[in-house]
N, C-alpha and C positions, 0 to 999 in steps of 0.2 A: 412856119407851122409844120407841127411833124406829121407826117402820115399814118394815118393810119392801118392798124391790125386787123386787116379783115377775118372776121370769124363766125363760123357757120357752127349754130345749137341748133340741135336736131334732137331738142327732147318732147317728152309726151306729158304734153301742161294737163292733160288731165289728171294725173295721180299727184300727191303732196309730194311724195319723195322726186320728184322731177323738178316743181313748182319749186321746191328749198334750195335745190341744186343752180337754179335760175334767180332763183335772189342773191345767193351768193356770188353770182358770176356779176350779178348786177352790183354789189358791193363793193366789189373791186373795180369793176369800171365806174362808178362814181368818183372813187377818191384815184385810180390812174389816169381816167381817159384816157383809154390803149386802142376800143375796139370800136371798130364800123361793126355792124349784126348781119345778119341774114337767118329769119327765123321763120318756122312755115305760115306759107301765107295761112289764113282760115279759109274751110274749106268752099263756105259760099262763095270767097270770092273768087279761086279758081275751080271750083268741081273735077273736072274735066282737066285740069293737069297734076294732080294727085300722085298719080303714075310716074310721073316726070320727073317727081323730085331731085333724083340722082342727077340728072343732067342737068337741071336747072343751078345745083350747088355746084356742078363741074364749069357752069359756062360763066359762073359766076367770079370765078377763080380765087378761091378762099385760102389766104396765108395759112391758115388751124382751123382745126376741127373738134367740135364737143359732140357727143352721138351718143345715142342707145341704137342698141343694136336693131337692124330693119333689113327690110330688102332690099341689096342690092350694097350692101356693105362693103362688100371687098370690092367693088366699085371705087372706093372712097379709099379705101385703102392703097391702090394703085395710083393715088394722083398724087405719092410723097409730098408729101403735107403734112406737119406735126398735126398730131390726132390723138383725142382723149374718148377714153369710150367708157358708156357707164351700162356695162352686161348684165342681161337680167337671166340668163342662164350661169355662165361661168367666167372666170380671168381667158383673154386672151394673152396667150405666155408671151406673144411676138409684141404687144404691144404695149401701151399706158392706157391702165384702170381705173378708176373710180369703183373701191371694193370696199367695203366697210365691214369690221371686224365682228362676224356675226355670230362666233362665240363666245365674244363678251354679252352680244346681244341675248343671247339665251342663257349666263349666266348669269345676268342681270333680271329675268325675266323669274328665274329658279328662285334667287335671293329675294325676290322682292316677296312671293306667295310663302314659305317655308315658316318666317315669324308670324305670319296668322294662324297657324296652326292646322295647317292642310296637314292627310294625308293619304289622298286622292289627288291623282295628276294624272296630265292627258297633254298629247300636243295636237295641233290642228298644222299641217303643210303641206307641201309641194312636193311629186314624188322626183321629178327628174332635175329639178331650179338646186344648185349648189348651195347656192346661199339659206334656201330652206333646209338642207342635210346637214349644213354646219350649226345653225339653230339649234335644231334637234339633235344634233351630237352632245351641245356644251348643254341644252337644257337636261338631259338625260340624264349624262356624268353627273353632273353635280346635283340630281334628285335622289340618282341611286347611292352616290357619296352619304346621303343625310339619311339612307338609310328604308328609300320608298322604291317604285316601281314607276313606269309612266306608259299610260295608255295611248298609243299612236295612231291617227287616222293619215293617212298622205291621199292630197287630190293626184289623180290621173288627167292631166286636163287631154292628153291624146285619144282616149278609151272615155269620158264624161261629160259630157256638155255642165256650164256654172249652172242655168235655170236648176239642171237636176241634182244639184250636189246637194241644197237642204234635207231633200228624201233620205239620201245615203246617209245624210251626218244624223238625221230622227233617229236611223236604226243604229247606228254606232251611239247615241248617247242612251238611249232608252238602256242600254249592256253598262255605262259606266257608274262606280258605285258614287253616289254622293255623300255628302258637300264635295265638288269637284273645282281643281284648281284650271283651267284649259290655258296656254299659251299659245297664241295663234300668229300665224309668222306675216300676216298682212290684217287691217285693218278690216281689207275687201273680205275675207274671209269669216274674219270677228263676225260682221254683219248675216252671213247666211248661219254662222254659228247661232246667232239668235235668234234668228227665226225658225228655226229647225228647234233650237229650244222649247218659243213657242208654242209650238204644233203640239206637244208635250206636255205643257202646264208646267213646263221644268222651271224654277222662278233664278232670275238672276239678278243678282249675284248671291241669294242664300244657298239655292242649293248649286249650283254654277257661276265661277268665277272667272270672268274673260278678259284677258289681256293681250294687246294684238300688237302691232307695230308699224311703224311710218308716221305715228300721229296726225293723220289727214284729221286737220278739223271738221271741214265740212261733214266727214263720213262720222265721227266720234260726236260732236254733238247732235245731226240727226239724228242720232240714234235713240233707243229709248228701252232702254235705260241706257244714259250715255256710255259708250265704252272710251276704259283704261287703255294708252297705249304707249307705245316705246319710242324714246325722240331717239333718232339718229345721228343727229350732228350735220346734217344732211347739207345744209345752208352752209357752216364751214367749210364742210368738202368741198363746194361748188365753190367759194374765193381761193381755196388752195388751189384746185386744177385751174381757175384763169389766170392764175399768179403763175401757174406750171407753164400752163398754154403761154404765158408772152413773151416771159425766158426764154421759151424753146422758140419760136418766129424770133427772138429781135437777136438773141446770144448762142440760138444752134443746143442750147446745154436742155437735152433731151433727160427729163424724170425719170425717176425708177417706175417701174413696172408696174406698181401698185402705188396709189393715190389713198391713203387709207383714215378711215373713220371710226372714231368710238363713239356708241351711245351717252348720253348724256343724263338722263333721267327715265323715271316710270311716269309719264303722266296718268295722272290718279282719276278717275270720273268713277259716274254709280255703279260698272260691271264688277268692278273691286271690293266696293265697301261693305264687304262684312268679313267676317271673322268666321273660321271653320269652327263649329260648334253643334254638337251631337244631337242635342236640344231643340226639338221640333217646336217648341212653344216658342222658346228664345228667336228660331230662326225667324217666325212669324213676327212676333213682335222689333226685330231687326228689319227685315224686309219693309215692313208699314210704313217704319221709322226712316229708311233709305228714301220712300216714295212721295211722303207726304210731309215730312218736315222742311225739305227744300220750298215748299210753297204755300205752307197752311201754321199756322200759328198751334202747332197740337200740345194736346197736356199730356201727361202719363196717364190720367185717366182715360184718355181717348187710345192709347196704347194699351193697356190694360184690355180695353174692350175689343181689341181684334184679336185676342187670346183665350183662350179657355179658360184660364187664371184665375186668381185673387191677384189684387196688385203688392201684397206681403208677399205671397208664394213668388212672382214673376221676381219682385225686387230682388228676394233672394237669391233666385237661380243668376240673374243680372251680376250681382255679387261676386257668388260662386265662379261661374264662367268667363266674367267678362274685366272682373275689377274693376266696375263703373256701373253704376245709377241707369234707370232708364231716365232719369232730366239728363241726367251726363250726355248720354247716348242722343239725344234730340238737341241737344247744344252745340254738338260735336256738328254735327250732319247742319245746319242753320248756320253757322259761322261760316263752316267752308263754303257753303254757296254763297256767303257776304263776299267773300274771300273771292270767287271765282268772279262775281261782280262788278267788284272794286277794279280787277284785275282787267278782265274782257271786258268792260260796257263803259258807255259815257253816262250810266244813271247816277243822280246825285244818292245822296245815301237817303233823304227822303221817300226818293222814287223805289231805292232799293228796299226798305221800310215797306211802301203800298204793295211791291213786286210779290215779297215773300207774306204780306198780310202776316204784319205784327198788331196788336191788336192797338199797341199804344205807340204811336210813331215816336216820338219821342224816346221810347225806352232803346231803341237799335242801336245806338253808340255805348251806353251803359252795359250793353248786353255783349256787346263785342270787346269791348275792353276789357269786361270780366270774365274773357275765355282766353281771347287773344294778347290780351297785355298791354296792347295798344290802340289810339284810335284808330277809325274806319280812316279817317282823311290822313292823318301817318303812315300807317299801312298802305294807302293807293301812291301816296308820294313816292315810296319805294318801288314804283314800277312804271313812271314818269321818263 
C-alpha cells in the first residue's frame, strides 16, 4: 500500500471562492487517492488553540501545503515544503499562486452589460487588493473602448469599518446617473451595494444593475432581488493545484508561478434583468414584471395597472424599445425561473406549477415548450 501525501489546506470555508477551491482538490483526490488532510479543526472544538495553528501544521509534518494567506505565513514558508498559496492581496513572486485572470474577469463583466444598452457604468472595489485594480483596469478599458466613461467607488478597508460602508456607498449612488450598470468585484460587496440602494428607493435592477463575482450561492440567492454573479472556475483551479501539489512531493517538478483561472460564465439572477431603457413607465412595468412573474400567475392587464398607461400606449412603447410584447416579457421572466427549478430543486414540475401559481396546472409543460422548445422533463435530463 503506498503512502500517503500529507497535505495541509488552510482555506477560509467560509467564502464560496475557497469552498470551490476545496472541492476541487476533493476531486482530485477522489479519483487519485494521493492525500491524508489536515484541515482546521472548528473552532468549538479547540477555542483556545486558534493561536496555535502554525505549530500545530509544523508538528504535524506536512509533505505540501495549500494556504491563503494568514498569520504567521512565512512560518510555513520556512519549513521547505512544496507550498501553494491562494493570495488575496497580491502573487507572491518567490512562490506558487493560485491567481485567476482577473481581466478577463472584468472584461467579461464589461461585455456582458454593453448589449442591454447601458450607458451608465460604475465599478464597486477594493482600493489596495491587486486582484480588485486588475478588474477595474480591464472593466474600464474596455467601457471607455465602447465609447462611455465608468464611475469608481474603491473600499478603504484600513481608513472604513464594512458595517459603515452602505452609508458611504448611499452617498456615492445618490451622485450616479441612472439606469446604472455597477460591477462589483465581490458578491460580499454586491450585497451592501443593495442595501445602500435600498435606503434610496433606488430599484434594482431598473434603475440599478448589479453584477458581482465569486458566485457564492448562499450570498446570491439570499439575496433579494437575487444578485448576478461571475463564476471563476474556481473548483478547476483547486484540481489543477492538487494535481500541481503531488507532482511536486512525489516528482520534486516544482509549478510555474502562477496556477491560473479564466472565468467561465455571468450567472444571470434578478440584479440583471432589465434592459437600460430611458422609459420610466417601461422601467416600472419591467420591474413589476422582474418581481411578480417569478411567483404569481400575472396578465398584462395586471401590468398594465402598475403604469400610468393605456395598455395600447404601454404595448407600444414595449415594441418601440424592447422588440417584444408585454406577454413576451412575462413569459421570458416565468420560464426562466422553471429553468432555474428544473435545474436547482428536486420539485416535480407539478410542485413547480403550485410554486409559481399557474392558474391551470396542467398548462406548465405546454407553456414551457412553447418558449423553450422543449419539455420541462427534457430540459432537467440535461443537467442530470
Amino acid at each position: 500500500m503506498k503512502t500517503k501525501q500529507k497535505v495541509a489546506v488552510l482555506l477560509d470555508a467560509s467564502r464560496a471562492y475557497d469552498r470551490d477551491i476545496l472541492t476541487g482538490i476533493a476531486d482530485f483526490n477522489k479519483i487519485h487517492d494521493k492525500f491524508l488532510f489536515f484541515f482546521f479543526s472548528p473552532k468549538f472544538i479547540h477555542a483556545d488553540h486558534q493561536h496555535r495553528l502554525i505549530e500545530r501544521v509544523k508538528a504535524w509534518k506536512p509533505d505540501g501545503i495549500i494556504t491563503r494567506e494568514m498569520d504567521g505565513l512565512k512560518q510555513l514558508f520556512r519549513l521547505k515544503v512544496p507550498l501553494i498559496i491562494l493570495p488575496h492581496t497580491s502573487p507572491y513572486v518567490e512562490q506558487v499562486n493560485v491567481w485567476g485572470d482577473n481581466y478577463a474577469v472584468g472584461d467579461l463583466a464589461a461585455a456582458y452589460f454593453i448589449p442591454k444598452g447601458y450607458s451608465n457604468f460604475a465599478f464597486l472595489g477594493f482600493k489596495d487588493f491587486k486582484w480588485s485594480q486588475e478588474r477595474e483596469a480591464a472593466y474600464v478599458k474596455y467601457i471607455e473602448n465602447a465609447g462611455y466613461g465608468v464611475h469608481s467607488f474603491n473600499f478603504d478597508n484600513t481608513h472604513l469599518l464594512w458595517e459603515d460602508l452602505p452609508g458611504k456607498l448611499a452617498k456615492w449612488l445618490a451622485r450616479l446617473p441612472r439606469p446604472c450598470a455597477v460591477f462589483s468585484v465581490t458578491d460580499e460587496l454586491s450585497t451592501q451595494l443593495l442595501e445602500a440602494a435600498k435606503t434610496l428607493g433606488i430599484r434594482v435592477p431598473d434603475d440599478l444593475s448589479i453584477l458581482g463575482a465569486d458566485n457564492d450561492e448562499m450570498i446570491c440567492e439570499i439575496s433579494s432581488p437575487t444578485l448576478s454573479s461571475i463564476d471563476h472556475n474556481a473548483r478547476l483551479a483547486g484540481t489543477q493545484a492538487a494535481m500541481a501539489l503531488s507532482r511536486w512531493i512525489e516528482f520534486k517538478e516544482r509549478p510555474p508561478g502562477i496556477i491560473g483561472m479564466k472565468p467561465t460564465a455571468v450567472i444571470a439572477r434578478n440584479s440583471t434583468n432589465a434592459m437600460a431603457v430611458n422609459d420610466e413607465q417601461v422601467r416600472v412595468a419591467l420591474h413589476y414584471i422582474a418581481n411578480a412573474a417569478p411567483v404569481k400567475d400575472i396578465t398584462v392587464l395586471d401590468v398594465v395597472k402598475a403604469t400610468t398607461l393605456s395598455r395600447r400606449a404601454l404595448e407600444k412603447r414595449f415594441h418601440l424599445l424592447l422588440q417584444s410584447s408585454i406577454l413576451e416579457e412575462i413569459k421570458k421572466v416565468r420560464v426562466e425561473r422553471i429553468k432555474y427549478l428544473l435545474e436547482h430543486s428536486r420539485f416535480t414540475v407539478q410542485q413547480i406549477a403550485c410554486e409559481m401559481n399557474f392558474r391551470n396546472l396542467d398548462n406548465i409543460t405546454r407553456y414551457f415548450r412553447g418558449y423553450a422548445g422543449i419539455t420541462p422533463k427534457i430540459y432537467r435530463s440535461r443537467f442530470k
